[in-house]
VOLOKE-42586 format. One record per residue (C-alpha): residue number from 0; residue in three letters; z, x, y. Coordinates in Angstrom, 2 decimals. Example, Ala and Ser with C-alpha at 12.3 -4.5 7.8 and 13.67 -1.06 7.14 Angstrom:
# residues 2
lomar | kolti | z | x | y
0 | ALA | 7.80 | 12.30 | -4.50
1 | SER | 7.14 | 13.67 | -1.06
This chain:
# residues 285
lomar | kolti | z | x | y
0 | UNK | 82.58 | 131.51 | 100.60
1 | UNK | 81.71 | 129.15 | 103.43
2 | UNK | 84.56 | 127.48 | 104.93
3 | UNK | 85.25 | 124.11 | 105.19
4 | UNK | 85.76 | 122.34 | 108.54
5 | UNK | 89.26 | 122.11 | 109.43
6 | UNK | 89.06 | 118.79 | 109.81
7 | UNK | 87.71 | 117.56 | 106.12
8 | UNK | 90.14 | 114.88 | 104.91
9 | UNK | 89.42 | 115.84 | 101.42
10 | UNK | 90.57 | 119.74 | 102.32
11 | UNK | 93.67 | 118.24 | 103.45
12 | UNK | 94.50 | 117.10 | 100.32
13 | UNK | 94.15 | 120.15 | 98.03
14 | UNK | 95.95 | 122.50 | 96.83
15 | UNK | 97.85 | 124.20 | 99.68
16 | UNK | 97.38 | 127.70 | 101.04
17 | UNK | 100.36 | 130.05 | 102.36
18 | UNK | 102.51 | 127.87 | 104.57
19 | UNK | 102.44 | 128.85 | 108.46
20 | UNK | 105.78 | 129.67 | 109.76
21 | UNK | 105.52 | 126.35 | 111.50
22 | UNK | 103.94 | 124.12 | 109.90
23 | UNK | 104.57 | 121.46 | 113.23
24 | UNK | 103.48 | 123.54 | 116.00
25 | UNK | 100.20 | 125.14 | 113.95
26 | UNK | 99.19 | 121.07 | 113.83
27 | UNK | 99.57 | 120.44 | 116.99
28 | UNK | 97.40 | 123.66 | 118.13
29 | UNK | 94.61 | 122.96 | 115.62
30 | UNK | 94.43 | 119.23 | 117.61
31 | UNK | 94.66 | 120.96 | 121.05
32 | UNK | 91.48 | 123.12 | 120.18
33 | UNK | 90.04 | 120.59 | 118.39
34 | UNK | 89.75 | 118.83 | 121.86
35 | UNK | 91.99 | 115.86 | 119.96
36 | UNK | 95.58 | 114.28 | 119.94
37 | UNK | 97.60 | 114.70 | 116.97
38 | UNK | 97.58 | 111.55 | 114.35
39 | UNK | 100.89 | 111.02 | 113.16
40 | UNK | 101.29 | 108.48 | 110.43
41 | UNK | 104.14 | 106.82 | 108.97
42 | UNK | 105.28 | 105.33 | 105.03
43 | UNK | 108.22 | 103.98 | 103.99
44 | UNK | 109.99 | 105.89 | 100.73
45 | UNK | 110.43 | 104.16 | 97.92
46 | UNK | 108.21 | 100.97 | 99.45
47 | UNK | 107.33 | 98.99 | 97.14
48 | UNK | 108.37 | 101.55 | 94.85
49 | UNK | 108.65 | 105.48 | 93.91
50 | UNK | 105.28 | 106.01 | 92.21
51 | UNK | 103.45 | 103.91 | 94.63
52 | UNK | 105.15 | 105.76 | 97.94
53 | UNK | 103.59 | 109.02 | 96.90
54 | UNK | 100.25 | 107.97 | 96.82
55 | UNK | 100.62 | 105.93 | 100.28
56 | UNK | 101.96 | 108.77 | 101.55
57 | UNK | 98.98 | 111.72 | 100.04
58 | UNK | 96.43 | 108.93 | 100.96
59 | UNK | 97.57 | 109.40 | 104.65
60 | UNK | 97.17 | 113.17 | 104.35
61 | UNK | 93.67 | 112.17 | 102.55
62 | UNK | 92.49 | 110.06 | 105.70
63 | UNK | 93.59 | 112.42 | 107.57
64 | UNK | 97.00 | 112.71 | 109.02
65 | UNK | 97.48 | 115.73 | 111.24
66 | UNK | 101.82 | 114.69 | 110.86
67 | UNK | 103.12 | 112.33 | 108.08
68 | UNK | 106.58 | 111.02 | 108.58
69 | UNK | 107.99 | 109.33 | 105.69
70 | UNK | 110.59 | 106.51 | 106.34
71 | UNK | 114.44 | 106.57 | 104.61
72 | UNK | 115.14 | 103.16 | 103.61
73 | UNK | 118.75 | 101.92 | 104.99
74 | UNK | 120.51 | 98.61 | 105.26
75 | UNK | 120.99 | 98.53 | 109.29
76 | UNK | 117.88 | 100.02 | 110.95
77 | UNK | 118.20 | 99.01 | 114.49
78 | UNK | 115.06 | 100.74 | 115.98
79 | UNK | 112.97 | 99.02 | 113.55
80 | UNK | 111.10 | 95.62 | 113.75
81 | UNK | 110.24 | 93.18 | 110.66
82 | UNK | 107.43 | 95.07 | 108.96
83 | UNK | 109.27 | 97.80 | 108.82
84 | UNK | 112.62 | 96.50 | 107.83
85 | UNK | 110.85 | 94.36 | 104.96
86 | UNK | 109.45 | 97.35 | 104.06
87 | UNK | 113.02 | 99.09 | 103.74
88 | UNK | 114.42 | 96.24 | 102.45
89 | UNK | 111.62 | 96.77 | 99.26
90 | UNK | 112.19 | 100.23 | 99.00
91 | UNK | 116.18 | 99.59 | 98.46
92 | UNK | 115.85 | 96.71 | 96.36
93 | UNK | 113.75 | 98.97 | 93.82
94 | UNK | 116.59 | 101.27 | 93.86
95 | UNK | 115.30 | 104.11 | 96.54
96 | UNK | 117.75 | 106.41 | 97.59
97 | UNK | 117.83 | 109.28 | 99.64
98 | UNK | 116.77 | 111.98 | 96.96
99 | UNK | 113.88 | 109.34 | 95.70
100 | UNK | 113.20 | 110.16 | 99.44
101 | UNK | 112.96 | 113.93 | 99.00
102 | UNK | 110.87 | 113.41 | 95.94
103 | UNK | 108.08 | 111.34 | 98.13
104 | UNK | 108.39 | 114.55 | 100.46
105 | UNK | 107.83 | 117.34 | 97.13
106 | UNK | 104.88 | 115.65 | 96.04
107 | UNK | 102.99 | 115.61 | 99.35
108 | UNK | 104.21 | 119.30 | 99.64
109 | UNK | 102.65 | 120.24 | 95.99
110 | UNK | 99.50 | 119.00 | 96.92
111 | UNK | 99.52 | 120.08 | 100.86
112 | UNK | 100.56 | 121.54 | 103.86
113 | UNK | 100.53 | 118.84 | 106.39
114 | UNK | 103.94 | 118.93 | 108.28
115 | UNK | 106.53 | 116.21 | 107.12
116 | UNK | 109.36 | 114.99 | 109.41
117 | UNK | 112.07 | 112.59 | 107.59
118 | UNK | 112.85 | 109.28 | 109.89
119 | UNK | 116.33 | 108.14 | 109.16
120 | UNK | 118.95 | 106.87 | 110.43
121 | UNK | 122.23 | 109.04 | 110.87
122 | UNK | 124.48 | 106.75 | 108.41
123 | UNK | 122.80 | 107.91 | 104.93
124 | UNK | 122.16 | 111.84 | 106.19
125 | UNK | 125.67 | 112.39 | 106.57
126 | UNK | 126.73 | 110.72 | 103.19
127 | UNK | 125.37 | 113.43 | 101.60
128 | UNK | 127.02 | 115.97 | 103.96
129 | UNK | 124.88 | 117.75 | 106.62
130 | UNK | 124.66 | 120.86 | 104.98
131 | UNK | 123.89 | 119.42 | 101.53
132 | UNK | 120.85 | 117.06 | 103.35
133 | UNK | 119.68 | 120.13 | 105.44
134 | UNK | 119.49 | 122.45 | 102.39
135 | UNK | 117.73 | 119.32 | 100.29
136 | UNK | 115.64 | 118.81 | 103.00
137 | UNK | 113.99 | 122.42 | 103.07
138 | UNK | 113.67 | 122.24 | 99.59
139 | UNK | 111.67 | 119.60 | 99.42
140 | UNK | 109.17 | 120.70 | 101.68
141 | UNK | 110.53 | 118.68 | 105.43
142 | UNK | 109.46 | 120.43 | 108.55
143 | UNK | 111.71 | 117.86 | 110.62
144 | UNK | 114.39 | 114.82 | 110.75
145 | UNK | 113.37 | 111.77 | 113.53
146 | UNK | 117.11 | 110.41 | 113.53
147 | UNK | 116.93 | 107.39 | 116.29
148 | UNK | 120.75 | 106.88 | 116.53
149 | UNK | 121.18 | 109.99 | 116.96
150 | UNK | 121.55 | 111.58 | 120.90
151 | UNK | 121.01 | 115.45 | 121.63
152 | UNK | 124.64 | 115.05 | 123.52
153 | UNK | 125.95 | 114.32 | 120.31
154 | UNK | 123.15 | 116.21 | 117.85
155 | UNK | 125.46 | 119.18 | 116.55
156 | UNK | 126.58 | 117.80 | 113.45
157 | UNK | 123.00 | 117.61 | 111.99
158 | UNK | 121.11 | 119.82 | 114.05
159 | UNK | 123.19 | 123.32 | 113.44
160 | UNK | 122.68 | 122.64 | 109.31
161 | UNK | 119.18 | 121.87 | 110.04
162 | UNK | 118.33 | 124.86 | 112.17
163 | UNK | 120.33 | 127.10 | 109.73
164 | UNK | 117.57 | 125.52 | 106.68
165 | UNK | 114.54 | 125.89 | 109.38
166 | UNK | 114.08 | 122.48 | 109.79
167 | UNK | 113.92 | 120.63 | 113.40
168 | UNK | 115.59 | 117.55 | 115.08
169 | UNK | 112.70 | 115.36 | 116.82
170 | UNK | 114.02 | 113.02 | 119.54
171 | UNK | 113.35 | 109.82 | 121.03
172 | UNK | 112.75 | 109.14 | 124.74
173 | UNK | 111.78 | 105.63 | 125.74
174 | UNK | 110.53 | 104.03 | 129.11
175 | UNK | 114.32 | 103.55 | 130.06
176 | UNK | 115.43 | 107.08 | 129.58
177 | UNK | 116.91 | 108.60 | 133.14
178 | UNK | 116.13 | 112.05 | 134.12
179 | UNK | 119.70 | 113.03 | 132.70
180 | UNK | 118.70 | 112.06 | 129.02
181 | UNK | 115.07 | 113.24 | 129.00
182 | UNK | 116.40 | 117.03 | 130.31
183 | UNK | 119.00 | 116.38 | 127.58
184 | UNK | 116.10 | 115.76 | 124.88
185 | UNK | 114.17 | 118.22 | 126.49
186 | UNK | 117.05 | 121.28 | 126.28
187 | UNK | 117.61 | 120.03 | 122.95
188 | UNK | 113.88 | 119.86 | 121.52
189 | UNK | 112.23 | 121.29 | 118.56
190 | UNK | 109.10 | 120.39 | 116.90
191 | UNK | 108.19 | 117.40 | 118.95
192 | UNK | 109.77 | 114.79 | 121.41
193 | UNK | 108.88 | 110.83 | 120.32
194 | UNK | 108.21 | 108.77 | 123.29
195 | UNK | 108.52 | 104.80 | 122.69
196 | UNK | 105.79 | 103.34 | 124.54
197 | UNK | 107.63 | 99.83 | 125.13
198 | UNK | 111.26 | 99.03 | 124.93
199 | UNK | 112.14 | 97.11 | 121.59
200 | UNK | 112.07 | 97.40 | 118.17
201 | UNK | 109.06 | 99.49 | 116.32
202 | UNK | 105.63 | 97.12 | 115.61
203 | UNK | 106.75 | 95.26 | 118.93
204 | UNK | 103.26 | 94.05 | 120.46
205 | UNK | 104.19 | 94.23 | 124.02
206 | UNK | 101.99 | 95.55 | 126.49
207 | UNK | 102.13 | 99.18 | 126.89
208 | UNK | 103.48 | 99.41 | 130.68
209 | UNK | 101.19 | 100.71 | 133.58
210 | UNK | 103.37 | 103.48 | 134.78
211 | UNK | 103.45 | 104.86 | 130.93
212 | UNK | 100.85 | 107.17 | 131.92
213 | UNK | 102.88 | 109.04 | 134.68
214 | UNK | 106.50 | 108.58 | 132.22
215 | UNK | 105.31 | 110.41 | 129.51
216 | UNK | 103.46 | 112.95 | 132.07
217 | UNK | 106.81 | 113.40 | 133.47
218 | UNK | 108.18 | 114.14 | 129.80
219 | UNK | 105.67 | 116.71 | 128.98
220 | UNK | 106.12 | 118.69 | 132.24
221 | UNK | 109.92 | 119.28 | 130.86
222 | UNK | 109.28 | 119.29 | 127.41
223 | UNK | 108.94 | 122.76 | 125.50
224 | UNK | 107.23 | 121.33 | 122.59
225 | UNK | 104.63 | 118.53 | 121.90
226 | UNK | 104.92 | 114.82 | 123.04
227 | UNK | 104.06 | 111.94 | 120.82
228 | UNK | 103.96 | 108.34 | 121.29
229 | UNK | 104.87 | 105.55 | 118.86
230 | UNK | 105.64 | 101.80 | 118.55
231 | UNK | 103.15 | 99.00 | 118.74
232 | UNK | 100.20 | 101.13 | 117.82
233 | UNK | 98.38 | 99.53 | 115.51
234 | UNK | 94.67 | 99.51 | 115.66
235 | UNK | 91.84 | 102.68 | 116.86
236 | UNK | 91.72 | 100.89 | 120.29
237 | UNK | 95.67 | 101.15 | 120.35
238 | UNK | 95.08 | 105.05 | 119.28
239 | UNK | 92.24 | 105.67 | 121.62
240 | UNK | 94.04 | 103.66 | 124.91
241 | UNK | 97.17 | 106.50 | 124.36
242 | UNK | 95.77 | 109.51 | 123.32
243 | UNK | 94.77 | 110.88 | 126.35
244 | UNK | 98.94 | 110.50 | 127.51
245 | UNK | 100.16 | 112.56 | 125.03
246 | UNK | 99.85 | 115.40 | 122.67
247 | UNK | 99.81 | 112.74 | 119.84
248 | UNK | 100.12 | 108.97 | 118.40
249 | UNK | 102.06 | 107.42 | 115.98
250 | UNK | 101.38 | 104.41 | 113.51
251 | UNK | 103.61 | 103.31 | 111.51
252 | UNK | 103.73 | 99.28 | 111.44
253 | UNK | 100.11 | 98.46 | 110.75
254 | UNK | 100.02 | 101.33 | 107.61
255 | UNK | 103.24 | 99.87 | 106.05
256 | UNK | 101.25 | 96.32 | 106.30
257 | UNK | 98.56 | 97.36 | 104.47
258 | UNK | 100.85 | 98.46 | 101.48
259 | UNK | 102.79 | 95.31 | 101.83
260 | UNK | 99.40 | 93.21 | 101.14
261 | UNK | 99.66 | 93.77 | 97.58
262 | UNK | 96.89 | 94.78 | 94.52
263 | UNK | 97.02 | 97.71 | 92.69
264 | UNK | 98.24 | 101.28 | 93.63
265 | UNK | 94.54 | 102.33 | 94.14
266 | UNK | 93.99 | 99.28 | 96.40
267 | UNK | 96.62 | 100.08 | 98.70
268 | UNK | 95.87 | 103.09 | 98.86
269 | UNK | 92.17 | 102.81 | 99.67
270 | UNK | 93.31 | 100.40 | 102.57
271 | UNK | 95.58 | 103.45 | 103.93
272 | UNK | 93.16 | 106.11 | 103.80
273 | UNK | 90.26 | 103.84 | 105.78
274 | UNK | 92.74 | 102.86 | 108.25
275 | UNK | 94.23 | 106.52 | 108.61
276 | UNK | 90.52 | 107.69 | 108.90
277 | UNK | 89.48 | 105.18 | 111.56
278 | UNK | 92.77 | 105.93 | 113.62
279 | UNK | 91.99 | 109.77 | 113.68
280 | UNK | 88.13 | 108.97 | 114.22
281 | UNK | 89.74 | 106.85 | 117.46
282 | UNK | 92.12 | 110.19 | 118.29
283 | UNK | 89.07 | 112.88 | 119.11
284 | UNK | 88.79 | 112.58 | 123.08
């Protein structure tokens, strides 16, 4: 049988083969000899609802998403702007809760093998009890947990349960970081290290600073694993402008508005697949 390019959206969204041992680091290699950064993509669970979550989230993996985080909604996220809290504010208000969260993640796992990393804040992770979450969290089909209040000096209560259940702790760095905190993030790494182009809240259209370029260069050189970057990236030119940086790019904001703009569930996600695909058509160098 002839094979299919790797890089077929539609192959993406079948029925999975044999998961890779790591799911994460087999993504980012495809990209790297693909010539091409990674395209990391971002939903909100339970936003506007259940149902409708899932099928944002598989048409991301059907435009195709190399990553897909998925968002859990809570009442006090501090890294996030005003899409993005609206959009966790809808998600609770409809009743989402952190195994509604898993389910998003089962359903993109039944149908295929694009890594999934949780973003979260600490709060609702530990309500469950670490160990409980971590164990949930394999089940379900997570490859990794993006926890933004939570510092690699202080990581052991989530990240031993998590290594024990194979899944990974993915850290944020941001322009401010000191050399202290990225060899911190960098000792503590798995999966991949997020790097915040601006300082502020996620969606924040700020300019990306001049000196990014040599930051995040400075990252990679210590960094074990891959290096995205995220916040304010919101269109192909955004995509394009950053790829080069970094190992890969993350959009978030400008997906969750698209959902937010209403019509039916195959509306939205028509909207999210075209943008998706014109994001990772802006991602091959």
């Amino acid at each position: 049988m002839t094979a299919r390019p790797a890089r077929k959206a539609p192959a993406r969204a079948a029925a999975p083969e044999a998961a890779p041992a790591d799911r994460i680091a087999a993504a980012f290699a495809r990209c790297r000899d693909a010539g091409e950064a990674a395209l990391v993509t971002y939903v909100m669970g339970g936003d506007p609802d259940l149902a409708t979550s899932k099928a944002m989230a598989l048409a991301c993996v059907e435009g195709g998403a190399d990553l897909l985080e998925i968002g859990v909604p809570f009442s006090d996220p501090i890294a996030d702007g005003p899409t993005i809290q609206g959009a966790a504010e809808r998600a609770l208000a409809a009743g989402a809760t952190v195994a509604g969260v898993l389910e998003v993640a089962r359903a993109v796992r039944a149908r295929s093998q694009v890594p999934i990393a949780l973003m979260g804040y600490l709060n609702p992770m530990l309500a469950r009890g670490a160990e409980t979450f971590a164990k949930a969290c394999a089940e379900a089909g997570v490859d990794a947990l993006i926890v933004p209040d939570l510092l690699p000096e202080e990581a052991e209560v989530l990240a031993a349960p998590a290594a024990a259940h194979g899944v990974k702790i993915v850290y944020l760095l941001a322009p401010t970081s000191n050399p202290a905190r990225v060899e911190a993030a960098a000792r503590a790494a798995t999966g991949f290290l997020y790097f915040v182009s601006v300082t502020g809240v996620t969606g924040a259209k700020k300019a990306v600073p001049a000196e990014i370029g040599a930051q995040v260069a400075a990252v990679r050189e210590k960094s074990p694993v891959p290096v995205v970057i995220g916040f304010g990236v919101s269109t192909p030119e955004d995509a394009r402008a950053l790829a080069p940086l970094a190992d890969g790019v993350v959009v978030g904001s400008a997906i969750v508005k698209r959902i937010a703009e209403g019509g039916s569930r195959a509306a939205r996600a028509e909207r999210v697949r075209k943008l998706v695909a014109s994001l990772k058509r802006a991602l091959r160098r």
